[in-house]
C-alpha positions in Angstrom: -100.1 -141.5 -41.1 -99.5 -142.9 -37.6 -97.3 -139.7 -35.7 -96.1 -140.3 -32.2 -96.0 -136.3 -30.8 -94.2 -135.0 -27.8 -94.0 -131.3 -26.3 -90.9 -130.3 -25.1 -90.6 -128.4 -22.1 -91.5 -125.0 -24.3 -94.6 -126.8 -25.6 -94.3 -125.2 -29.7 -91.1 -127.4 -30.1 -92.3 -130.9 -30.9 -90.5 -134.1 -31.4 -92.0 -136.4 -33.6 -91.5 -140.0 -34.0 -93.6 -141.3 -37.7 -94.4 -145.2 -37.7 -92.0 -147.7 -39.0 -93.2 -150.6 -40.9 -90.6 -153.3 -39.8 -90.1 -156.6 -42.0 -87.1 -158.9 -43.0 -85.9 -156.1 -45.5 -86.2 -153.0 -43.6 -88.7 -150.5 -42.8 -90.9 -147.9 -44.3 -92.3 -144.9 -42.8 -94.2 -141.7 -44.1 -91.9 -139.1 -43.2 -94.0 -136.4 -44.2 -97.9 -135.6 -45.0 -99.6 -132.4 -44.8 -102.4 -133.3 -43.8 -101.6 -135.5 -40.8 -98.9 -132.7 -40.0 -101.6 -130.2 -39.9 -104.7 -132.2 -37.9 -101.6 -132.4 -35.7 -101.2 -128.5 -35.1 -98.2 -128.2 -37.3 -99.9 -126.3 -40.2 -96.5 -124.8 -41.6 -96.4 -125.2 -45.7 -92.7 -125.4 -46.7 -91.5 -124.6 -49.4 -87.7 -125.4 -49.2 -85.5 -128.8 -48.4 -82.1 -128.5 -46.9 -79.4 -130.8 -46.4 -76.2 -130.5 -44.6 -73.1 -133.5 -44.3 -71.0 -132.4 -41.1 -67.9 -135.1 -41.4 -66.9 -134.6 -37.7 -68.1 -135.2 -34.4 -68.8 -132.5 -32.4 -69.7 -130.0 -35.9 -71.7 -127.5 -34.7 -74.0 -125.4 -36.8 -75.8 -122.4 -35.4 -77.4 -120.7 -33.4 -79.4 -119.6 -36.5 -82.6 -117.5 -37.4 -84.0 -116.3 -40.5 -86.1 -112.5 -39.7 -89.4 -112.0 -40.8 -90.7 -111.4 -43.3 -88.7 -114.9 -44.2 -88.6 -116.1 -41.0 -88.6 -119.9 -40.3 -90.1 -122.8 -39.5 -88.0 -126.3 -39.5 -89.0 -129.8 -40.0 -85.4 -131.4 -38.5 -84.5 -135.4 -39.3 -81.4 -137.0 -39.6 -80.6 -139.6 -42.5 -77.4 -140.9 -41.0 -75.9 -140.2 -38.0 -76.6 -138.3 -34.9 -77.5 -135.1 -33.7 -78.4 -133.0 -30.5 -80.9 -130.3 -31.8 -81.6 -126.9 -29.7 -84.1 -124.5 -29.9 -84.0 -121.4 -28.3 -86.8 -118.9 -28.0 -86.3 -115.5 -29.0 -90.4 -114.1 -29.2 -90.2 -111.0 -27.1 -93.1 -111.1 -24.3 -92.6 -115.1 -24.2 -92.4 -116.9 -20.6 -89.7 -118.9 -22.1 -87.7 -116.0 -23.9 -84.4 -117.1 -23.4 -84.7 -120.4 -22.8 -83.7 -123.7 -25.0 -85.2 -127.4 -25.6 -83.3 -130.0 -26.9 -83.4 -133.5 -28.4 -81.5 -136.1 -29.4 -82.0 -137.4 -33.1 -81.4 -140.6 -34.8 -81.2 -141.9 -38.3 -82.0 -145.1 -36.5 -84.7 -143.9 -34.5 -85.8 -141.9 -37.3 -87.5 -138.7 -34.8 -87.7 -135.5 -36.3 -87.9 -131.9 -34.7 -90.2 -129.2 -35.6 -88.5 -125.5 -34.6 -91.8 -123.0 -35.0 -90.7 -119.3 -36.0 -89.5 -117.3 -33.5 -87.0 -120.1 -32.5 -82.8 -120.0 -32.9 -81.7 -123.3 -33.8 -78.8 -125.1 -33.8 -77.7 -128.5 -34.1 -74.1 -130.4 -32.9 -73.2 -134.0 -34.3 -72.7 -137.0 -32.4 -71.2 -139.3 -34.7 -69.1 -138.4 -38.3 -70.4 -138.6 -41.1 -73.6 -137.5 -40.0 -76.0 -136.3 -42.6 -79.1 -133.7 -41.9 -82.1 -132.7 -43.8 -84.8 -130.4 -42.7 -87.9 -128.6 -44.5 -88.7 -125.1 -44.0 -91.7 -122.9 -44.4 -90.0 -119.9 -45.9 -87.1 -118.9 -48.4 -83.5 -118.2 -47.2 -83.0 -114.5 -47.8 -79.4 -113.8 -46.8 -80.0 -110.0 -45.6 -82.7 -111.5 -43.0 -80.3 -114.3 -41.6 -78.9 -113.6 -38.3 -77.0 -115.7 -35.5 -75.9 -116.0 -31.9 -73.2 -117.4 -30.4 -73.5 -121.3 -30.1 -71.8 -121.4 -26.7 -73.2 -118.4 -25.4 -73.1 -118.6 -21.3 -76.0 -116.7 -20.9 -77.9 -119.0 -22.9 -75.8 -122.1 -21.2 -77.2 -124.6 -23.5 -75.6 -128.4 -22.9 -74.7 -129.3 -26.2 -73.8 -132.9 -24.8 -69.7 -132.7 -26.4 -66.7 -131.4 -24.9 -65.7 -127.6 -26.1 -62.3 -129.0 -26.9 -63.9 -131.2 -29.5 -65.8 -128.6 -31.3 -66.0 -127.7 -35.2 -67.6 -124.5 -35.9 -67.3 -122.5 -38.8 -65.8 -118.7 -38.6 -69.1 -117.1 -38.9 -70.7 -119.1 -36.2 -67.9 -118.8 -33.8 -68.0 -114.7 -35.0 -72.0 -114.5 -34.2 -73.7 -111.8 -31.6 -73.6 -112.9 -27.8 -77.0 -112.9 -26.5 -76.8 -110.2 -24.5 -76.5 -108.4 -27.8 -78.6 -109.1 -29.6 -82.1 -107.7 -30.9 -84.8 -109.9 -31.8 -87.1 -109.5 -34.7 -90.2 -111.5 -33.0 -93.0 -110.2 -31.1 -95.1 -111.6 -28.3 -96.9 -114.9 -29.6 
């Protein structure tokens, strides 16, 4: 499997662009292998597919975290659409505690994210209809889910749409402001 990897600036969150065969009909691409995934330093072994339709531009879903013992690691592509994806680190002791990474992703372009554990994520849409699928390495366990406020200033993450044009559910726009909150993670 032919994997194109970049670091973001906080060097655990990679984006990842797999291969596409082009011809006159389309394109193929291997969206997943373990074991190219792994001889690339991503060793997570998930266990669970998501997928999430956001009908509106500007939807906004997160900040979220899962706390360990389920905590989470996310694969992150796009099947149709648009998306600008955030991470946020939240590993007590970390240089970059605090701070957030983000990319744009494509059903076009076809990148993915990976979101190592230890991470808030969140994603907003860029076009409607937009259509989002991500693998994780651990079960969703409702008593170990946890939030933080999208728009958080603290946080100040650029989420690339105007506030005006937001959708966010009730519990996101109800989550813990950062200053608030308590993580669950550890130094690395």
């Amino acid at each position: 499997m032919a994997l194109d990897i970049t670091s973001l600036d906080i060097p655990e969150v990679r984006l990842i662009r797999p291969k596409r065969f082009v011809d006159d009909r389309g394109y193929f691409s291997e969206i997943y292998n373990r074991a190219s995934y792994s001889n690339a330093g991503i060793d997570s072994e998930f266990v669970q597919d998501n997928q999430s339709l956001s009908v509106a531009t500007g939807t906004v879903r997160g900040l979220h975290f899962q706390a360990p013992p389920f905590a989470q690691a996310k694969l992150v592509r796009v099947l149709q659409g648009a998306i600008v994806d955030v991470a946020v680190d939240i590993r007590l002791g970390s240089p970059s505690y605090g701070k957030w990474v983000k990319a744009t992703l494509t059903a076009d372009a076809g990148e993915q994210l990976f979101v190592p554990r230890g991470f808030l994520h969140g994603f907003a849409t860029l076009s409607p209809n937009t259509e989002v699928s991500y693998k994780v390495d651990a079960p969703y366990s409702q008593p170990h889910e946890g939030s933080v406020l999208w728009n958080d200033p603290e946080i100040g993450i650029d989420w690339e749409i105007e506030d005006s044009n937001v959708v966010v559910s009730r519990k996101d726009a109800g989550a813990d402001f950062f200053r608030d909150f308590k993580s669950p993670f550890g130094s690395r």
